[in-house]
C-alpha positions in Angstrom: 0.0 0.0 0.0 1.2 3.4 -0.7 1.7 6.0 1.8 0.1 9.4 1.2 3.7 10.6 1.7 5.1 8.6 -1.2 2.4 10.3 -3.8 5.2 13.6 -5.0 7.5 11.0 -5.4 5.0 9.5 -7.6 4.0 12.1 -9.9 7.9 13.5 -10.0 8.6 9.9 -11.7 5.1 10.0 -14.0 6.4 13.5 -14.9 9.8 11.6 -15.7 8.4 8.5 -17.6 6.7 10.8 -19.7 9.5 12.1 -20.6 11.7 9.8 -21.2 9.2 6.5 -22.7 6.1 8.8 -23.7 2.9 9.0 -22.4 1.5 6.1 -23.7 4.3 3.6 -23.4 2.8 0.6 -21.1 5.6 2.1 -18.2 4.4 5.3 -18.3 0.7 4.0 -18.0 1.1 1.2 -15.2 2.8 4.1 -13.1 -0.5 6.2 -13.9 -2.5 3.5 -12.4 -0.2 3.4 -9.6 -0.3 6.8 -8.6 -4.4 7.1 -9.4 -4.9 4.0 -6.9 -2.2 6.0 -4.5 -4.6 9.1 -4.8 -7.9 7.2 -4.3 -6.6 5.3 -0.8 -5.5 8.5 0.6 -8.3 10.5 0.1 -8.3 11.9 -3.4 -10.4 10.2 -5.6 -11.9 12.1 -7.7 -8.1 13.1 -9.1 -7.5 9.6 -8.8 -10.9 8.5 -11.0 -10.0 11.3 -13.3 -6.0 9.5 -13.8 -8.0 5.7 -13.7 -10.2 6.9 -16.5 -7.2 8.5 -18.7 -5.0 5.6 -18.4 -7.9 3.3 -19.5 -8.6 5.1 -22.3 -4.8 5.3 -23.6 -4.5 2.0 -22.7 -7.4 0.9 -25.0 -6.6 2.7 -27.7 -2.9 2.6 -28.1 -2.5 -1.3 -26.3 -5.3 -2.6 -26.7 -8.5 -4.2 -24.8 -6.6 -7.3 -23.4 -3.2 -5.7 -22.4 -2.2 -7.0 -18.2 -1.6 -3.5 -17.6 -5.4 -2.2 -18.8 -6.4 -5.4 -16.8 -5.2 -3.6 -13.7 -6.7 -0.1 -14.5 -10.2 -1.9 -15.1 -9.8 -3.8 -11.4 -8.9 -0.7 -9.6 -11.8 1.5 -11.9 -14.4 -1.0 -10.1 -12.8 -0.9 -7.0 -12.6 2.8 -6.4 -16.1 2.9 -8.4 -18.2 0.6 -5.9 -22.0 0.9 -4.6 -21.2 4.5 -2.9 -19.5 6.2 -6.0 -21.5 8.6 -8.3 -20.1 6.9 -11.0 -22.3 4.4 -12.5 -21.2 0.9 -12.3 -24.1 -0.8 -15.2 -22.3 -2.5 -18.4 -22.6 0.0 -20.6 -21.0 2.2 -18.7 -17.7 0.3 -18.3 -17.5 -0.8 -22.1 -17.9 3.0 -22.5 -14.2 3.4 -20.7 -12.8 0.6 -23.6 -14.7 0.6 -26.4 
């Protein structure tokens, strides 16, 4: 589990592995979902839906729907998304995120 302390350290090495692989090299977008689950467990999840939803999206389109990295985005989308979110959780909703 990541500390809430550990989260600039995070976002310094996104900020890097942008840099240096690209945004959507599969690095680049396993940190994302990283540092979105990071944000959600300590307290900021709509920042860290907001990263979740990005990184499935880039994901989809530039790895596509059956890469192990998107695999982890989807699990952590429906676990930060459960029966209290605002975000509704019905099928068509999800195969929005990867269609």
């Amino acid at each position: 589990m990541t500390l809430p302390e550990e989260i600039p350290g995070m976002m310094a090495t996104l900020a890097c592995y942008e840099g240096l692989f690209g945004p959507y090299h599969p690095q680049t977008l396993a940190l994302t979902t990283s540092l979105a689950i990071a944000l959600c467990t300590s307290g900021n999840s709509a920042e860290g839906r907001r990263l979740l939803e990005r990184a499935i999206g880039d994901l989809t389109k530039h790895h596509g729907r059956h890469h192990p990295v998107l695999i982890r985005a989807l699990e952590a989308w429906f676990a930060v998304s459960g029966p209290e979110s605002d975000v509704p959780t019905n099928p068509s909703r999800s195969s929005a995120l990867i269609s």
